[in-house]
C-alpha positions in Angstrom: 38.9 120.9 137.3 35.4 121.8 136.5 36.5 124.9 134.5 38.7 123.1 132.7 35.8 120.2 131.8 33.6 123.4 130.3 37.0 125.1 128.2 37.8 124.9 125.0 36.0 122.9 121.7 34.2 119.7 122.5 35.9 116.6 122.2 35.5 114.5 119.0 34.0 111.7 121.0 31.3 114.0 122.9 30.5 115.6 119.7 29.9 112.1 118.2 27.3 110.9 120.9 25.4 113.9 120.8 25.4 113.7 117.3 23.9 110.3 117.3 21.3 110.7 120.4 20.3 113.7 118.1 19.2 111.1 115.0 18.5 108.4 117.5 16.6 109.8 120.3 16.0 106.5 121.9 19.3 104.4 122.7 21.5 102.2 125.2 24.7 102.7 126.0 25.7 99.6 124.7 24.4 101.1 121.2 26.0 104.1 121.7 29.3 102.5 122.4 29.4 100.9 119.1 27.9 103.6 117.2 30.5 106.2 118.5 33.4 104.2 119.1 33.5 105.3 122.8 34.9 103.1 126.1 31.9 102.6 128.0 33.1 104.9 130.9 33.6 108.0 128.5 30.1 107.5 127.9 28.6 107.1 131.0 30.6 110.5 132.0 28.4 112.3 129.5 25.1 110.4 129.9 25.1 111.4 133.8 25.1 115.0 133.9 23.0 115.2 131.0 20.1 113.1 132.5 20.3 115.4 136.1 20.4 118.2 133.8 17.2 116.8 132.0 18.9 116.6 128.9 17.9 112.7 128.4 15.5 110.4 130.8 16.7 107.5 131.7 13.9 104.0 131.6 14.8 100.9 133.1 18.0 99.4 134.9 21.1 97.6 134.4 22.0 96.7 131.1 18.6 97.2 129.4 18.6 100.7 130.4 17.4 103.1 128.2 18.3 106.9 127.4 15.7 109.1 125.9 16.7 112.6 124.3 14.0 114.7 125.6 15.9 118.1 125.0 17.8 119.0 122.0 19.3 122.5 122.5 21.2 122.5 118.6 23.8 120.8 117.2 26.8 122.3 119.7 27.2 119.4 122.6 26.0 120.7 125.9 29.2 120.8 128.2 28.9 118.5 131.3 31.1 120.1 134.8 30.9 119.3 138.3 29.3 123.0 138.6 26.6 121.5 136.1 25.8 121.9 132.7 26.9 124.3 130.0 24.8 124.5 126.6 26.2 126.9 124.1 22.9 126.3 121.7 20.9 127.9 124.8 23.9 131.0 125.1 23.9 131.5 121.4 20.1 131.7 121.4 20.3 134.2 124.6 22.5 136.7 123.4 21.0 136.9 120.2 17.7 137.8 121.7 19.7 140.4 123.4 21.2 141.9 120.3 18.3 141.9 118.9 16.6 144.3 121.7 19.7 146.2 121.9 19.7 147.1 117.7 15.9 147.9 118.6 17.4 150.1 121.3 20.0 152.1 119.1 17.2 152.2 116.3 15.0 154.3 118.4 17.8 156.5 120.0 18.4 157.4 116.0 15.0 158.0 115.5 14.8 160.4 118.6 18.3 162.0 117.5 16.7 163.0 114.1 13.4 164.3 115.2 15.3 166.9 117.3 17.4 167.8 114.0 20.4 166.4 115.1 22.5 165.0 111.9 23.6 161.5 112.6 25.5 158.5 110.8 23.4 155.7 110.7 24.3 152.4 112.9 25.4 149.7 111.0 26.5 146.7 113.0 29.3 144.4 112.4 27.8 141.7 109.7 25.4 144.1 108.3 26.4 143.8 104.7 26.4 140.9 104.1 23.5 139.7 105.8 24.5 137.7 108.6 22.7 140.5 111.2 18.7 139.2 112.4 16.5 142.6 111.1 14.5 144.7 113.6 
């Protein structure tokens, strides 16, 4: 069940109340109900994990309760699982810290390759002509 929680695109509704505890940082659930146009159990089911994940902070009880957004990872819902919580933002910023080192990487193998005379063709990654690649 959890894997199947964290699979695929996030649901229209989830995407909504991110969306909206991104512009309103500071909300009920009772707002966020009628902002999104969520049942109030749907909701709940994504203001939980987030809040043990420390996504949000919860102040108050009961009805006057009130959520806090305390850490926006991007505009991408984080995904909420019994095994805990998924953020694609955070992956996304991961991996292209990693590509980055590993262009660095390839960069200097080249530059090692041509100072022992070797002739080489030059890397170009996938994206690289049309500017979509971050520069080393």
């Amino acid at each position: 069940m959890a894997k199947r929680a964290l699979a695929g695109m996030p649901s229209a509704a989830r995407d909504r109340m991110w969306r909206a505890m991104r512009i309103q940082p500071g909300f009920r659930v009772q707002e966020l109900i009628g902002l999104c146009d969520v049942p109030r159990k749907a909701a709940e089911k994504f203001l939980r994990p987030l809040v043990r994940a420390g996504y949000l902070r919860a102040e108050g009880a009961g009805p006057a309760r009130r959520y806090m957004l305390i850490r926006d990872s991007g505009p991408v819902p984080p995904r909420a699982g019994r095994s805990g919580v998924f953020d694609v933002n955070e992956a996304i910023v991961r991996d292209r810290a990693h590509y980055v080192e590993l262009l660095k990487e390839v960069r200097q193998i080249e530059e090692r390759l041509i100072a022992y005379g070797a002739y080489i063709e030059k890397f170009q990654p996938r994206g690289a002509l049309d500017g979509n690649v971050p520069s080393v």
